[in-house]
Each structure stands twice: as structure tokens, then as C-alpha cells.
N, C-alpha and C positions, 0 to 999 in steps of 0.2 A: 229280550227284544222289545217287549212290548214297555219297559221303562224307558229304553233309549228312545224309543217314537214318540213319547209321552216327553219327553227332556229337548226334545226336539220340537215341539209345540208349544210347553211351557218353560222359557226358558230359566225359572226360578225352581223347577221342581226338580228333587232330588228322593231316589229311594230310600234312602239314609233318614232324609227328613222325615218325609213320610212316616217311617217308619214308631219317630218321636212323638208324632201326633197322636198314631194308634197308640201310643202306651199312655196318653195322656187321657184318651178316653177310655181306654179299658178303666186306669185306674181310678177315671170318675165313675165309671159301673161300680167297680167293686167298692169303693168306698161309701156308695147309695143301698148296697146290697149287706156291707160291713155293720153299718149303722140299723138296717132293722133287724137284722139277725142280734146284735145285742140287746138291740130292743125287747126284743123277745124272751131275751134269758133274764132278764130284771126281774125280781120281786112284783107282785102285782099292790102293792101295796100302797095307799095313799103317800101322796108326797110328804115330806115334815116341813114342818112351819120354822122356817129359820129365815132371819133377816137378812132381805136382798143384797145388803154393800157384804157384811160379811161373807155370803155364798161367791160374791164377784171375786172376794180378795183370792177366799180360796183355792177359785179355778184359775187367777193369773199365776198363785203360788205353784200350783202343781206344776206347772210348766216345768219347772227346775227344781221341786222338790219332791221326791220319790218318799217321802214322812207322810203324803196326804192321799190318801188313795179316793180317789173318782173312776168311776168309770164313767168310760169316752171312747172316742174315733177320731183318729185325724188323718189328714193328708200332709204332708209335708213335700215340700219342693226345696231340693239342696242343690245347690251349682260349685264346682269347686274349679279354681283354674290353677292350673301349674305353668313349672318355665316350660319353655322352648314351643310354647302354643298346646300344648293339653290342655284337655278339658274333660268333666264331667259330669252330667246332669241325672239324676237320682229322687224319684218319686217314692217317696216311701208310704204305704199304707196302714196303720197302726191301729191296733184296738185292745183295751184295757176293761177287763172284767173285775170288779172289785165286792167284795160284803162282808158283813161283820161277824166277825167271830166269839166277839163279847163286847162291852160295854168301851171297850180301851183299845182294842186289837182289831185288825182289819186284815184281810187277804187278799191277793188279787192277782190273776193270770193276765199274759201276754202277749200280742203276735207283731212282728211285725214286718211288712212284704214287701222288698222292695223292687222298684225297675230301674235301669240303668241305661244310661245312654254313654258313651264311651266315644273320646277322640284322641287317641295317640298322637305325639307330640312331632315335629316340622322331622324329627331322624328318621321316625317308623314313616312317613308317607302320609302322613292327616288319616290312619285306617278310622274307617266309623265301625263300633260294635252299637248293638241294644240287645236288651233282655232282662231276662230273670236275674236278681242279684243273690245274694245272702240272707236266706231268711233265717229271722232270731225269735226263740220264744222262749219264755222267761215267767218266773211264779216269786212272790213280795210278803212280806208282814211287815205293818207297819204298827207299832205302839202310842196312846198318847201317855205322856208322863205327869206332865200337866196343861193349863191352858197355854201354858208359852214353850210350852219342852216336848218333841215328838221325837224317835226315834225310827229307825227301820230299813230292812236290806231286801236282796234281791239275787238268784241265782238265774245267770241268760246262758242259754244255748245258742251258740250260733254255729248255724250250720252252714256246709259247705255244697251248696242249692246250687251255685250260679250256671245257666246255661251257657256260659262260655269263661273258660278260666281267667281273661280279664277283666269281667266285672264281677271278681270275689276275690276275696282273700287266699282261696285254694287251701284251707283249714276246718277243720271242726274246735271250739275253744270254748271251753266255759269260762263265763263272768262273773263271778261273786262278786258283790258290794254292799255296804254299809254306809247309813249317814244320820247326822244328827242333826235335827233341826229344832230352831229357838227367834222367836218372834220378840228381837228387842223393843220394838214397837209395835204399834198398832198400822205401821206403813213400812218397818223393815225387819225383814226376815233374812239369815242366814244357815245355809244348809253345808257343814262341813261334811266332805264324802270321798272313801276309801275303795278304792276299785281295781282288780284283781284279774288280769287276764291270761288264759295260759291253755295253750293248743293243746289238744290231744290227738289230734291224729293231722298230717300234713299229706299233701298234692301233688304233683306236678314239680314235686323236689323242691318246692318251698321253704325255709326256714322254719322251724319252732318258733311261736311266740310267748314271749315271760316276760310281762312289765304289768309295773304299777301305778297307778294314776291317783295322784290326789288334788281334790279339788274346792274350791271354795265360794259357790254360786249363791248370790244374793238378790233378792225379792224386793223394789222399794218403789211401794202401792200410791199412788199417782189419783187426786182427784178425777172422776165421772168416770172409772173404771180404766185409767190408763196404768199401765206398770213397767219398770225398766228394768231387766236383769243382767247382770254382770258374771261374767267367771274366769277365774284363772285356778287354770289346771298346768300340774307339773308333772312329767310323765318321765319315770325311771326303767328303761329297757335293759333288762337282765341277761338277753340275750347279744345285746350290742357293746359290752361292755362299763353297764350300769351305766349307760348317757341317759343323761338328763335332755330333758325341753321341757319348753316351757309357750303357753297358751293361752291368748287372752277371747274374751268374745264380749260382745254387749247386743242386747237385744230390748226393743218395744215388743209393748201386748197392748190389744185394746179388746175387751169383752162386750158385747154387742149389748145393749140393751134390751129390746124387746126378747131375743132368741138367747139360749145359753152356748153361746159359742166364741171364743177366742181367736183371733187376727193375731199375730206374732211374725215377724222378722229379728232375725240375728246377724252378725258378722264376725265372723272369730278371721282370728291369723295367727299364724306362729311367730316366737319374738326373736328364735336364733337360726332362721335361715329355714332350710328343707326345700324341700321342692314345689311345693304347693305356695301359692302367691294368696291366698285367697279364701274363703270358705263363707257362702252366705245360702241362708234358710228362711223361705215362705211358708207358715204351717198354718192351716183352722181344722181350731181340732173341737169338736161338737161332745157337750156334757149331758149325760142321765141324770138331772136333775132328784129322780125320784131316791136316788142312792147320794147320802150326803151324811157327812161326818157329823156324831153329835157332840155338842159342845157341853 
């Protein structure tokens, strides 16, 4: 009652909306709350003296390359629109613990939390969901091989969290992946990567999921810290009759100067149809400088 009297006064207000706002500030709480709590678990140890352009390359690297382990925080904001009027907005909270295990080798834990905002498409009625979506947590080693040659993979749990079965998969599914990355220049990098996904327990009478993705995301580092990354992923579904798709995306980074923190936007689409029209990403994702790879 007291939203309809409220809708009745403001005639732009909706409980729905509302509702997107409040997850927009939760999830700047937790992300303000994210970032000192990693703070915390760092090494207390003097930072290392490494050359500023290099340190910059490496955090617009990491965006797309899972070879460089940083730990960080970030937020990201993903909007995806499908046909017939869907749509989906998805705040995800992420934070990445990393340290060294030898002179060559790196480790690093995983979280990542999403919120979801959800609008069913002009058949179902425009229904509005929000909430809790699919949280994934995930553990990495990364090797260097040499100064142009890294290696290194990653096992993700993603769990089947979502407080309402439209905004999750309604699966539990682990992700193994593998990638190999190699710095043909001192401005482009390529990270060839092998990814493995495959349900173990299903929902709400959901399908099994078995498909494979392979992808090929490149780095090309851009004067006063700007960088552009590209990918095309090809995704073989095992469960669908070994179809294939196929997946393009390009994306800007700019790393801030004064602050260590990355500004990035992407836009992927699919190249053979599906349902989804669309898929673009706002993320700043904030570096622990005092944790940094040595060369």
C-alpha cells in the first residue's frame, strides 16, 4: 500500500527501481569494505621498486590475462539485452588475493558476488526480479617461463547461490582453465586459453552443462596508459549437439595515474544469432600495489 501512495505522488517511482538502486549502494558498501579487508591480508612489507609504465602495462594486462597474478578489487557493471525486450543488469563484486610461492610461481584465491537485476521479455509480462545471483570462488597458479612467456590455470566453483532461480543458472559446475600467455612486443600481448565447464549437480530440472570454450584475448598497450583488448571465443556445447558459437568482444582500459586503479569498458556480441543482442561492461578494479610480480 504504502508503494502505491508513493507512485501516486511520484509519478516516476517504481518499487522495482528502487529496489536497483539499493543494490547499487549495498554493492558500493561492500566493495569499500572488500577492498580493506584485502588490505589487510597483504604482506606488510615495503613495496618494490619497479618502473611505473611497466607496473601500468601489467595491471591493463591482467584484465584479460589470468598468467599475471595482482591482487585487486573490483566492481563491475554488465548490462545484457536480449530479443523480445529482456534485459539484465548485474553488479558483480570481485576480489583477487595473490602471493608468491617462489621466485617463478604465483597463487591466488578468488571471490566473486554478484547482484542481479532481471526483466523478462514483452511474452512473460516485463516481470521485474533483483537479488542475489551465482557466486563463484575459484583458486590459480601462475608460472613465468621467461620474460615474454607465462603460463597458468585456474579451478572456479560456481555455485548455485541465486535467491531466486531466474537470476542463476540453477547449477552447481566446476571451471577448469588453462592459458598461455607471450608478450610479442613490448605493446602486444596474446593469452591463448582453454576453458572447461561442466555441471555437477542441476535445479529446478535444468539441463546438464558440458561445453568447451576456447579463446584468444589480446593486450595492445596504448601510449599515457591507455590499452585496447580484443577476444574471440569459440564455444563448443556438448550437451547441445557439439554446436558451436562463436564470440567477438573489444574493450578500452585507461589506468589512472595518480591512483593504481583501471577504468575499462567492453562490448561483446555473438556472431551466429542467440538470443541476446548485446553484452556490455563498466568495471574499476583497484590494485595492491605492494604485491607485484618480479621481473
Amino acid at each position: 500500500m504504502a508503494s502505491c501512495r508513493l507512485t501516486k505522488i511520484v509519478p516516476n517511482y517504481s518499487p522495482f527501481r528502487r529496489g536497483v538502486f539499493d543494490l547499487i549502494s549495498f554493492a558500493r558498501f561492500l566493495f569499500v569494505i572488500l577492498s580493506l579487508l584485502a588490505a589487510s591480508l597483504l604482506p606488510a612489507a615495503e613495496q618494490t621498486s619497479v618502473d611505473s609504465t611497466t607496473a601500468a602495462a601489467d595491471e591493463l594486462k591482467a584484465l584479460r590475462d589470468q598468467t599475471i597474478i595482482q591482487s585487486r578489487v573490483w566492481l563491475d557493471t554488465e548490462w545484457d539485452q536480449f530479443k523480445h525486450g529482456a534485459e539484465e543488469a548485474r553488479w558483480t563484486l570481485g576480489g583477487l588475493w595473490g602471493w608468491h610461492v617462489s621466485d617463478r610461481q604465483d597463487w591466488a584465491v578468488r571471490l566473486k558476488v554478484p547482484f542481479v537485476y532481471d526483466r523478462s521479455d514483452q511474452a512473460s509480462g516485463h516481470v521485474d526480479i533483483d537479488g542475489l545471483g551465482d557466486v563463484e570462488i575459484a583458486t590459480g597458479t601462475a608460472f613465468r617461463l621467461s620474460n615474454k612467456w607465462r603460463t597458468g590455470g585456474s579451478i572456479e566453483l560456481h555455485a548455485d547461490t541465486a535467491s531466486n532461480p531466474a537470476l542463476g543458472d540453477s547449477v552447481w559446475r566446476l571451471h577448469p582453465s588453462w592459458s598461455v600467455a607471450h608478450d610479442v612486443t613490448n605493446w602486444l600481448t596474446l593469452t591463448p586459453t582453454a576453458e572447461y565447464n561442466h555441471s555437477i549437480a542441476e535445479e529446478h530440472n535444468v539441463a546438464a552443462q558440458r561445453y568447451l570454450e576456447l579463446s584468444l584475448p589480446a593486450t595492445f598497450i596504448l601510449p599515457y596508459d591507455w590499452s585496447i583488448g580484443t577476444n574471440y571465443k569459440a564455444k563448443i556445447d556438448f550437451e547441445n549437439g557439439d554446436r558451436w558459437t562463436h564470440t567477438i568482444n573489444l574493450g578500452v582500459a585507461k589506468r589512472l595515474s595518480n591512483i593504481p586503479v583501471v577504468l575499462s569498458a567492453t562490448l561483446e556480441k555473438q556472431l551466429d544469432g542467440g538470443n541476446k543482442k548485446f553484452q556490455a561492461n563498466l568495471t574499476m578494479t583497484y590494485y595492491f600495489e605492494r604485491f607485484h610480480l618480479p621481473k
